[in-house]
C-alpha positions as CSV (number, residue, x, y, z in Angstrom):
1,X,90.7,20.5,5.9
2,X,89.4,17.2,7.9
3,X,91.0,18.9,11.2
4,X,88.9,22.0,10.6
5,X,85.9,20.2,10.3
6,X,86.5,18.2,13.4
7,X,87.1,21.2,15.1
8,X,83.9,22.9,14.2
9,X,82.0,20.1,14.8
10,X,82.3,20.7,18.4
11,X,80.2,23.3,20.2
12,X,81.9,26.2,21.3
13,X,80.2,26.4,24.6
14,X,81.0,22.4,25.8
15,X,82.2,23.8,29.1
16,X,78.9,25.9,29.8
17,X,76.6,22.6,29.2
18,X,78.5,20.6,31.5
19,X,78.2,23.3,34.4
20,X,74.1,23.5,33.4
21,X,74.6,19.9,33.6
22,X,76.3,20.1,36.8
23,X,73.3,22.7,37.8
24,X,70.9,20.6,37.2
25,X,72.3,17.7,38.8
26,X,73.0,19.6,42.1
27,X,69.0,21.0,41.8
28,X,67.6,17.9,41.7
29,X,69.7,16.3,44.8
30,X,68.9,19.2,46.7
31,X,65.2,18.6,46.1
32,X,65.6,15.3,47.1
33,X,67.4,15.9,50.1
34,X,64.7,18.7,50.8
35,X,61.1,16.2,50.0
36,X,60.8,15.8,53.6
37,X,60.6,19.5,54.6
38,X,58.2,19.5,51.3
39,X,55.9,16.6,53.2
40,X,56.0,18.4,55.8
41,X,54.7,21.5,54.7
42,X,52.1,19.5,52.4
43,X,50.7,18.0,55.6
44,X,50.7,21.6,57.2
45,X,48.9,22.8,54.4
46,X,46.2,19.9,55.0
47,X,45.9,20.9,58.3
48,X,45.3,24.5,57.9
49,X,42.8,24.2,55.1
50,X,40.9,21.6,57.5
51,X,41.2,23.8,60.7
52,X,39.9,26.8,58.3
53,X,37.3,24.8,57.3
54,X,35.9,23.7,60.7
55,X,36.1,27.7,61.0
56,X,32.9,28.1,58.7
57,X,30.4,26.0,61.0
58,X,28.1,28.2,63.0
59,X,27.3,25.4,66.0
60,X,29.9,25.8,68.6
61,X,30.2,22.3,69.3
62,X,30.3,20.8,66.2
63,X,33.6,23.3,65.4
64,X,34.7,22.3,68.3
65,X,34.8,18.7,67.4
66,X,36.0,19.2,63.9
67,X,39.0,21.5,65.2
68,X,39.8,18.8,67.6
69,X,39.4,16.1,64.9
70,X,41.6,18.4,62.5
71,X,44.1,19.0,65.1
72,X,44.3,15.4,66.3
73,X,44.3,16.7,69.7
74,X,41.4,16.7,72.8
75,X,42.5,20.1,74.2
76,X,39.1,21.1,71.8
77,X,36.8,18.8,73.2
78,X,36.9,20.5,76.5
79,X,35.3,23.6,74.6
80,X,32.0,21.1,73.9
81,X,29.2,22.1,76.1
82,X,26.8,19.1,75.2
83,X,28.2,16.0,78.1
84,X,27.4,13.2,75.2
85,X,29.6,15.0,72.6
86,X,32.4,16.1,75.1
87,X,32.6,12.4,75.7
88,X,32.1,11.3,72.2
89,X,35.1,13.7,71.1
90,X,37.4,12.8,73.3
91,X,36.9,9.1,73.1
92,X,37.0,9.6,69.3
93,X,40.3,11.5,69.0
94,X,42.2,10.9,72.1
95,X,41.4,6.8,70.8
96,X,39.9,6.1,74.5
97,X,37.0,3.9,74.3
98,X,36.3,4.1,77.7
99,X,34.7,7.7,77.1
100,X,31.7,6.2,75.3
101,X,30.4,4.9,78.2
102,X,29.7,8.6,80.1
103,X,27.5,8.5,76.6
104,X,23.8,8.5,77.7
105,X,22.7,8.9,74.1
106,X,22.6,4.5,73.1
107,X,23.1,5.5,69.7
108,X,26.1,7.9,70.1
109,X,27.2,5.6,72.4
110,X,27.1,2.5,70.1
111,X,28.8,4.8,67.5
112,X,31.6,6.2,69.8
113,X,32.2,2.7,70.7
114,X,32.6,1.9,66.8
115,X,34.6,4.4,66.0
116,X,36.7,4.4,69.3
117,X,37.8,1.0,68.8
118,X,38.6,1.8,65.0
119,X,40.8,4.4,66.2
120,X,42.4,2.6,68.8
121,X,43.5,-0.1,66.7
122,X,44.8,2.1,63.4
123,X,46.3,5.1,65.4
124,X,44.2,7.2,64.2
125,X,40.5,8.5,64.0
126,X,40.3,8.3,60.2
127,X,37.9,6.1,58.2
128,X,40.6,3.8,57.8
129,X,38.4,0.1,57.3
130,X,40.4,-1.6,60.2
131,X,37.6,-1.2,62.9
132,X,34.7,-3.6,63.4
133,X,30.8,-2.7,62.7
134,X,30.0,-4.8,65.4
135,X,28.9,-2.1,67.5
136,X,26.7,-0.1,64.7
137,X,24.6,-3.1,64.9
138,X,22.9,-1.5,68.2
139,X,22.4,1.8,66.4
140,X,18.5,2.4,66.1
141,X,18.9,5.4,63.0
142,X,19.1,3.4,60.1
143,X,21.1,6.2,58.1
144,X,23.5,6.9,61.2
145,X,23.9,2.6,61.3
146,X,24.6,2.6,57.6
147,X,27.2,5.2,58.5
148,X,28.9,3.7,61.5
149,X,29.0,0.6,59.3
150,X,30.6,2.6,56.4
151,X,33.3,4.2,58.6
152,X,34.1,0.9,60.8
153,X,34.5,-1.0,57.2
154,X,36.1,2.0,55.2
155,X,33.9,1.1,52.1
156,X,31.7,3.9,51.1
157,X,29.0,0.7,50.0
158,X,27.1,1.1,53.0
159,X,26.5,4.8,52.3
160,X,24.1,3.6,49.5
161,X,21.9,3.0,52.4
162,X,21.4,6.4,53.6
163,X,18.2,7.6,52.9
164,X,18.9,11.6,53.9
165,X,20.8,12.7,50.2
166,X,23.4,15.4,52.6
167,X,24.2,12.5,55.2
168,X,24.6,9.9,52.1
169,X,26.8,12.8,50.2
170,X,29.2,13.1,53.6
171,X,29.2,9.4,54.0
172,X,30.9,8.9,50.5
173,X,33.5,11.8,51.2
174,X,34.7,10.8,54.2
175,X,35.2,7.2,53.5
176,X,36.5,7.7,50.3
177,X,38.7,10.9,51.3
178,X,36.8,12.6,48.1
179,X,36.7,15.7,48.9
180,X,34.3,17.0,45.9
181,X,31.1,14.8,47.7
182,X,31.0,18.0,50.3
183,X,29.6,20.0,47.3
184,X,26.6,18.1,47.1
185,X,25.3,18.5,50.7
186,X,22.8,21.4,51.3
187,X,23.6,21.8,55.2
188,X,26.5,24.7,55.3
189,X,27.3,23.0,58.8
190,X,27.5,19.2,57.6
191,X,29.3,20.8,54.2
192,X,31.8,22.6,56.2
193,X,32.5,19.5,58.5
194,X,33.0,17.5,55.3
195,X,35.4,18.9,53.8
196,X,37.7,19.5,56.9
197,X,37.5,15.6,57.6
198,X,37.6,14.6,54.1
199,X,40.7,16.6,52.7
């Protein structure tokens, strides 16, 4: 009698368990062995919904620097009519602070300079904090100092400064890569912009 409750203590179905088992095991290593496709696509994904974004702002120059900010190439500055922002752009994205002297604007200047150099250094034209604010300093426009300053440090402190509520709103997004700030600026334009650069 011991035997036959041995024997039904035993599932009946040990060998299907061990394939589901086996299953499961094999799922998970091929997900593994497939997270950089996944990282891939994620970044893809990032890059459409910031391209589509830029899509949605009516000033032709201003989409044409987001696309080209978005794309992480300068083939879209070219499309910039205004001389100051052709520059700006492609000094900005391309990394090249030499383009912010054809600047004529001193303020864009002083800010291309800022943010030029902050790319340069990271590899990137991201808020990244690893720039220097030194060149804000010469920015007349208190809220576009505050906001060279913010970007150049990566610390969204600086956008308590801002006087203009949109320009403060976009300050905070950006440098804290938060997308949900962009809902609180009024300017379609500026809101549009804000949430390509900040997703």
């Amino acid at each position: 009698m011991s035997r036959r409750i041995l024997k039904k203590a035993q599932p009946k179905n040990k060998g299907r368990s061990d394939t589901l088992l086996n299953l499961n095991l094999s799922l998970s290593l091929k997900a593994l062995a497939l997270s950089p496709a996944l990282s891939l696509i994620a970044a893809t994904t990032t890059y459409t919904a910031a391209y589509a974004s830029c899509s949605f702002i009516q000033n032709s120059d201003a989409r044409s620097l987001c696309r080209a900010k978005a794309e992480r190439s300068t083939s879209q500055c070219g499309f910039i009519q205004d001389s100051d922002q052709r520059a700006y752009c492609r000094a900005v994205v391309g990394g090249s602070a030499s383009q912010c002297g054809f600047i004529q604007d001193s303020d864009l200047r002083s800010q291309c300079r800022a943010e030029a150099g902050s790319s340069s250094a990271s590899g990137s034209s991201s808020a990244s904090g690893s720039g220097s604010s030194s060149q804000c300093g010469f920015i007349q426009n208190s809220d576009a100092r505050a906001l060279c300053r913010a970007k150049a440090e990566g610390s969204s402190s600086q956008c308590g400064f801002i006087q203009n509520g949109d320009q403060r709103s976009y300050c905070r997004a950006i440098v804290d890569r938060s997308p949900s700030q962009c809902g609180f600026i009024q300017d379609s334009d500026l809101r549009n912009r804000c949430r390509a650069e900040a997703g």
